[in-house]
C-alpha positions in Angstrom: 180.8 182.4 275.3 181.9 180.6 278.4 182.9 182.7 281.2 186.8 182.4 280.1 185.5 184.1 277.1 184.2 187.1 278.6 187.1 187.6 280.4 189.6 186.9 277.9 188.7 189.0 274.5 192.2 186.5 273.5 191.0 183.5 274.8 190.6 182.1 270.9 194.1 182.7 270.7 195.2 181.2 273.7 193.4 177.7 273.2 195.8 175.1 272.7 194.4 171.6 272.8 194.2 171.4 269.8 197.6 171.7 268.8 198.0 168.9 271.8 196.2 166.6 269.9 197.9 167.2 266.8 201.2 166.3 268.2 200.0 163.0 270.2 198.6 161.9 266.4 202.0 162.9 265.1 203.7 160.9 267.7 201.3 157.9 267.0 199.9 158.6 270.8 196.5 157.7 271.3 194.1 161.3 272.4 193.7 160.6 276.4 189.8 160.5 277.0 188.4 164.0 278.4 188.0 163.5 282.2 185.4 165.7 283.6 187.3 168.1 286.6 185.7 170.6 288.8 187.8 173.6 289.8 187.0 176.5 292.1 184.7 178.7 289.6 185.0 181.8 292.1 186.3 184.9 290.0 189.9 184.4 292.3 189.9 180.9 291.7 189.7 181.2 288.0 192.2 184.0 288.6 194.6 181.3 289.7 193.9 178.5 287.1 194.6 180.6 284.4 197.5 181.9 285.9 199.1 178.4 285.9 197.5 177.9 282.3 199.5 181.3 280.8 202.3 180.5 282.9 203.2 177.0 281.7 203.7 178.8 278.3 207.1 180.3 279.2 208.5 176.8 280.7 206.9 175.2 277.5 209.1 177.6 275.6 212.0 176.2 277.7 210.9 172.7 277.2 211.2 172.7 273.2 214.3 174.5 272.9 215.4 170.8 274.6 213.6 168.6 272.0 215.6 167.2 269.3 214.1 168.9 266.1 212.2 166.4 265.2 210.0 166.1 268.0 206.1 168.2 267.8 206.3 170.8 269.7 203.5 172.8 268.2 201.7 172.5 271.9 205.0 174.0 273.8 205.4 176.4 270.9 201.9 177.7 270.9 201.5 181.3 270.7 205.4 181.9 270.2 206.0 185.3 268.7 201.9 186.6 270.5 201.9 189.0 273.2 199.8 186.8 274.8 201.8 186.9 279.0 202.1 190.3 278.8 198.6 190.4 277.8 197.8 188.2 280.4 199.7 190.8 283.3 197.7 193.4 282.1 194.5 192.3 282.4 195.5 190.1 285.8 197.0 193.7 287.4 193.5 195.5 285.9 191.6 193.2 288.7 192.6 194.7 292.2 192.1 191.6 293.6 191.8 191.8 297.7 194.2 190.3 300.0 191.7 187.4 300.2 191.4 187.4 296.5 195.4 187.2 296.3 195.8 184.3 298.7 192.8 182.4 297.1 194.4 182.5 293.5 197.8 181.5 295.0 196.3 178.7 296.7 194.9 177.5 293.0 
């Protein structure tokens, strides 16, 4: 388990690049290369990305309803119809994060 994982008992459910893929090859779009990124690994830090990870789900939802119907939308569709933001608030307002903490994740 990777330390997402351990945080997230979800986080299975919440992968979606998969489904990315699957819609570039639907739209004949070549699969970008993987580019190796470093990101602040400090418990606020991850705080933050996956903040912006869970969040883009709810502007993805706003996104397809634009599409015309025949456009893939699996990836801005994943999860539709899963708890998986309010979820997310729980465990994120379980953490007590410090001020510090707060302001670090914002910053992300």
């Amino acid at each position: 388990n990777n330390s997402v994982e351990r945080e997230l008992s979800d986080w299975p459910d919440r992968r979606r690049s998969q489904v990315l893929v699957d819609d570039l090859e639907t739209m004949e779009i070549d699969v970008p290369v993987p580019e190796s990124i470093s990101f602040d690994n400090s418990p606020a830090g991850k705080i933050g990305i996956l903040y912006v990870i869970e969040g883009s789900r709810l502007g993805g939802r706003v996104l397809a309803a634009k599409l015309n119907v025949k456009t893939p939308a699996k990836f801005l569709l994943h999860g539709k119809g899963k708890p998986l933001w309010p979820n997310f608030l729980a465990w994120l307002g379980a953490k007590n994060l410090s001020a510090d903490d707060t302001q670090t994740a914002l910053n992300k």
